[in-house]
Structures are given as C-alpha cells and as structure tokens.
C-alpha positions as CSV (number, residue, x, y, z in Angstrom):
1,X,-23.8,11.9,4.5
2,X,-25.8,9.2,5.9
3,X,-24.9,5.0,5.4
4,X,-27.0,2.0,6.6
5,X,-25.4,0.4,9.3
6,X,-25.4,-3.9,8.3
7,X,-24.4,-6.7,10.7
8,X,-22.0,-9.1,10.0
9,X,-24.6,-11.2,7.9
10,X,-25.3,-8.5,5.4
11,X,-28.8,-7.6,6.8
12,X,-29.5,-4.0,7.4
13,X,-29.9,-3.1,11.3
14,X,-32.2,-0.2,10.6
15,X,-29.3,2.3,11.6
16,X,-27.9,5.2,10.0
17,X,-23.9,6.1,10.2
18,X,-23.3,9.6,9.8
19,X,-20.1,10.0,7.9
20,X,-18.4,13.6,8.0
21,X,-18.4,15.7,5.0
22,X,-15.5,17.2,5.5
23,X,-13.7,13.6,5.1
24,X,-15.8,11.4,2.5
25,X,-17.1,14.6,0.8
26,X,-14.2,16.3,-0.1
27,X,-13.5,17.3,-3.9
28,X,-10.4,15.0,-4.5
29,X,-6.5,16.0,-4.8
30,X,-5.1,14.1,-7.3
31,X,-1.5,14.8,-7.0
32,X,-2.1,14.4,-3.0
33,X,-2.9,11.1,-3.5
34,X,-0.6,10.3,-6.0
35,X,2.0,11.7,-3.6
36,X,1.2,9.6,-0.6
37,X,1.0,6.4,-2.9
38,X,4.3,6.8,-4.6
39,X,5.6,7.1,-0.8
40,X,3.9,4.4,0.2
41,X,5.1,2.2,-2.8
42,X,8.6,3.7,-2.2
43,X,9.1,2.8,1.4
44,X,8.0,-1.1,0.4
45,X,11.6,-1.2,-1.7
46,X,14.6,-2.5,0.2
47,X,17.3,-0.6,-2.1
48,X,19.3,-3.5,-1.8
49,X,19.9,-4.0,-5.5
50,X,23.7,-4.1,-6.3
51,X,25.9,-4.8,-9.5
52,X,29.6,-5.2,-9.5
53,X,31.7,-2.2,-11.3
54,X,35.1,-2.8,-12.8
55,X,36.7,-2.4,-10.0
56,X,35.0,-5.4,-7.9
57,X,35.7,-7.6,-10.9
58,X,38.4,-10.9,-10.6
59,X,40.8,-10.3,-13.6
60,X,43.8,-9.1,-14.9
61,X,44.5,-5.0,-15.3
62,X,47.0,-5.8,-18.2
63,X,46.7,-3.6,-21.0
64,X,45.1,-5.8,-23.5
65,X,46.7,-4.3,-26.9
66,X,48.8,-0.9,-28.0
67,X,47.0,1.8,-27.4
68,X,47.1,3.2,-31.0
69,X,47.4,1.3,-34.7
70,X,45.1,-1.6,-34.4
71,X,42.6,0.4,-36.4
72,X,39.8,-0.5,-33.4
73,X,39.1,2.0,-30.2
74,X,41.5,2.0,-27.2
75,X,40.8,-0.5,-24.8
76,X,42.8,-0.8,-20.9
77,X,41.5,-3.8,-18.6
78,X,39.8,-6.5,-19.7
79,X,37.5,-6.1,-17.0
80,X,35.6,-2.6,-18.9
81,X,32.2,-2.9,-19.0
82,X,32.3,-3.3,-23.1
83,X,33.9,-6.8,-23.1
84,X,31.8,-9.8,-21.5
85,X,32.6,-10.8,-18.2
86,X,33.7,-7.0,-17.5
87,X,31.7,-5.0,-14.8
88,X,28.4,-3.2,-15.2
89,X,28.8,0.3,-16.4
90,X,26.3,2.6,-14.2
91,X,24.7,-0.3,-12.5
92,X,22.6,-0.2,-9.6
93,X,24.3,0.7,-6.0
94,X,22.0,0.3,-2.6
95,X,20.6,3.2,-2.0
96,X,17.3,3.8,0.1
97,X,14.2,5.4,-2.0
98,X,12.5,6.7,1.2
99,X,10.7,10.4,0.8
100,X,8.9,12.9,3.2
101,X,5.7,13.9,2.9
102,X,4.3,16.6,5.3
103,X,1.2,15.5,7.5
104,X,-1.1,18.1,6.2
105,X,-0.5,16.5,2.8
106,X,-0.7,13.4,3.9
107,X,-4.3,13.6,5.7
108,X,-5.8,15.5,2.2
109,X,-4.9,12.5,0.4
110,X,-6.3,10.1,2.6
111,X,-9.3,12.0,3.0
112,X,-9.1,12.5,-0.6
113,X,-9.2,8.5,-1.3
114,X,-11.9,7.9,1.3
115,X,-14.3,10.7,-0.8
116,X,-13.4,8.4,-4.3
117,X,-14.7,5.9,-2.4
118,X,-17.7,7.3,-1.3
119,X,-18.8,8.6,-4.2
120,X,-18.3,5.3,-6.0
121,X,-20.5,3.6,-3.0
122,X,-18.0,1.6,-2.0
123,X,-17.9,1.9,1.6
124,X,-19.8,-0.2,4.0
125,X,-20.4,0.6,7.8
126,X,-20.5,-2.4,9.7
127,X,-21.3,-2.6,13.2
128,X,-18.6,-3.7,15.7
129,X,-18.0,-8.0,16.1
130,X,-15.6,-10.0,17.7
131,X,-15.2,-14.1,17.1
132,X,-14.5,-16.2,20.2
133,X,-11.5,-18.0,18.2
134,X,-9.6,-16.9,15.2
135,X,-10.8,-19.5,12.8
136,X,-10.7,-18.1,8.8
137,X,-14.3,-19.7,8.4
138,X,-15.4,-17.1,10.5
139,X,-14.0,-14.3,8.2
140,X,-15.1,-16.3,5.2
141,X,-18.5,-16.4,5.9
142,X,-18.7,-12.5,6.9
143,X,-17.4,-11.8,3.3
144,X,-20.3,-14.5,1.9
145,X,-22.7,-12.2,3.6
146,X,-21.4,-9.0,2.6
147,X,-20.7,-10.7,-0.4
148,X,-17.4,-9.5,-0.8
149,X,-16.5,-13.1,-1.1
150,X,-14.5,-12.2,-4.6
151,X,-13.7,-8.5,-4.3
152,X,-10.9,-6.9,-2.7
153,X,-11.5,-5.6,1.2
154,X,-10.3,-3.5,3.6
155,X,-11.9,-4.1,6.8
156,X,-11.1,-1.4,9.4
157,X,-11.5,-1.7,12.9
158,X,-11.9,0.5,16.2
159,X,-9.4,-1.0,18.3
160,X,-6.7,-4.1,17.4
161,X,-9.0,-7.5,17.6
162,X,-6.2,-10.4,17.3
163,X,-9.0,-13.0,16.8
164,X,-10.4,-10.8,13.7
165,X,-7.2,-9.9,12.5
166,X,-6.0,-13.4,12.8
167,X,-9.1,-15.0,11.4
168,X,-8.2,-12.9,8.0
169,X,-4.6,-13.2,8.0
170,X,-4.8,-16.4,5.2
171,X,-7.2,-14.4,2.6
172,X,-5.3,-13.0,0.1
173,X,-8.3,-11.0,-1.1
174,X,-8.8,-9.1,2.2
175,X,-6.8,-7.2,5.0
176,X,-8.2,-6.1,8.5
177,X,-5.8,-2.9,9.9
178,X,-6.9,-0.7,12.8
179,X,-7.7,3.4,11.9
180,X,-4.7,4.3,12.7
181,X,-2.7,2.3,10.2
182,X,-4.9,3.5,7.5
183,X,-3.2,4.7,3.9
184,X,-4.1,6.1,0.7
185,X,-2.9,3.0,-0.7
186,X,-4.7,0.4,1.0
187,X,-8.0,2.4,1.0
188,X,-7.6,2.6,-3.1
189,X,-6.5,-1.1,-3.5
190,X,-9.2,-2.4,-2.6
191,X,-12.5,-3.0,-4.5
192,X,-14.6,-2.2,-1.0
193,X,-13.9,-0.3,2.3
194,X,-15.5,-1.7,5.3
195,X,-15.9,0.6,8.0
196,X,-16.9,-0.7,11.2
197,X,-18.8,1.7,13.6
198,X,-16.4,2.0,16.2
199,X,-13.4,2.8,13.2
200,X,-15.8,5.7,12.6
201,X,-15.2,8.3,15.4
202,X,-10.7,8.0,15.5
203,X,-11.1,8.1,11.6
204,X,-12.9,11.6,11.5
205,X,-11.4,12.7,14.4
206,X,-7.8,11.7,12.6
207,X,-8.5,13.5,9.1
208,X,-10.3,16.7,10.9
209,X,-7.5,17.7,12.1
C-alpha cells in the first residue's frame, strides 16, 4: 500500500510511503481489539473506591427491640445496612482491575486498528520535523495545514522530540507519543493517525513480529 508523503504545511512532497500489508492490510479482529481496549481502559482505574460496612460504622451494637412479637422483621445493630446511617451492604472495596493480555494478542489488535484506519483513509505520512523551541503555535499551525485543526490526532513520531511533544502538550484535541508507546486505544480515538516517516520502519518492524 502506497501513501503520499506531505510536509508539515499540507503540500504533497512528490513521495510515496510504502506501508506493509501485513500491518495496515490486515482483515480486522474485533474481539482483539476489543480486548486490548478494555485493558487499556482498565489499567486507567485506580480501584481506590471504598464504602464503609457495618462494621466500620460509629454506633451503638445494642439490640434495638425483642427479637420476636413486634409484628416487623428482626433487626440487631442499628448500624445494618437497612436503617439510614447504617453501613453499605456489598459496597465497593479497593481492588485493582488490572488484566493480562498475551503479546501475540496484543500486536493483532494493534495491527488490527491501524488496518480500520487505513481502510477509512485516515492515516497521513508526514515527513520527519523538528521546531527550534516548543512554542504550541508551532503545533497549531501544522494542524491548520494538515487541517486537522478540529479533529482528533495522533501524531507519531520516530524517536522522542521534547520540543514537539512539548509544543502539543496544551491541545486537548491532539497527542504526539513515540512508536513504541503506541495502543489500540489511542490509534482508534482519534479521528486521524499521523504517521511520520521515520515512525514508519520501528512500527512495522514492531507489529511483524
């Protein structure tokens, strides 16, 4: 699969990308990706959540009336879960909601997610760029030209670029991660997947395994 290599102001450079077919050409695993996104989603949770139980509740343990004759159910403590101000019955306790995935698995979804967005054309190769400070203008006016402005972007890069990186840290619209940190999830979240030409070679390599 050939793509048109563009610069960073939108204009084509005459160049041809040759993307692997065994990556953005695959026929897509749904569960894979579902899979590696529900992981994904699941390691973002703290587990932190906590409720207090009857037995972490201030109050008395008297036996609040006979236990037979009143014509009502039973009821011990007045700190059971059925009477206000009583603990939660069943509540939430911290727990972690962290799964494994093997990496086999793992590499077919995110192959998988890179061929959705092929076939929906939503994958630019750009070549490599650098700014001499990290200023967001910078960023913002690569977006104008790619005009990506109002979409959702994932820009991926080669190597770390701190000036890039930092120059799109403030847009809430757009995210810059390396090859290596690439996911199912970010690759799906966003509207377009910017690919720059030096991304191209450690992402094929990665997902050919």
């Amino acid at each position: 699969m050939k793509v048109a290599v563009l610069d960073i102001n939108g204009k084509d450079t005459g160049r041809k990308a040759e993307l692997s077919n065994d990556v953005f050409a695959i026929e897509p695993n749904n569960h894979a990706v579902y899979l590696d996104v529900k992981q994904y989603l699941a390691n973002q949770r703290q587990g932190t959540h906590k409720s207090k139980e009857r037995g972490e509740i201030s109050g008395s343990t008297r036996k609040i009336k006979k236990q037979k004759g009143t014509g009502t159910a039973r009821a011990g403590s007045i700190k059971s879960g059925v009477f206000k101000g009583g603990g939660r019955m069943f509540g939430p306790r911290p727990r972690n909601y962290n799964f494994k995935l093997n990496k086999n698995l793992k590499r077919l979804a995110r192959k998988s997610a890179l061929s959705i967005k092929a076939g929906e054309q939503s994958i630019t190769v750009l070549e490599d760029f650098n700014f001499d400070t990290a200023k967001t203008k910078n960023f913002t006016a690569v977006l104008k030209a790619l005009e990506l402005d109002n979409k959702k972007s994932l820009f991926v890069l080669g190597t770390s670029n701190n000036n890039v990186y930092l120059s799109s840290r403030n847009l809430k619209g757009s995210e810059v991660v390396t090859y290596s940190e690439l996911s199912t999830y970010k690759i799906l979240n966003a509207n377009q997947v910017v690919l720059l030409e030096g991304a191209l070679e450690g992402i094929e390599s990665n997902l050919s395994k």
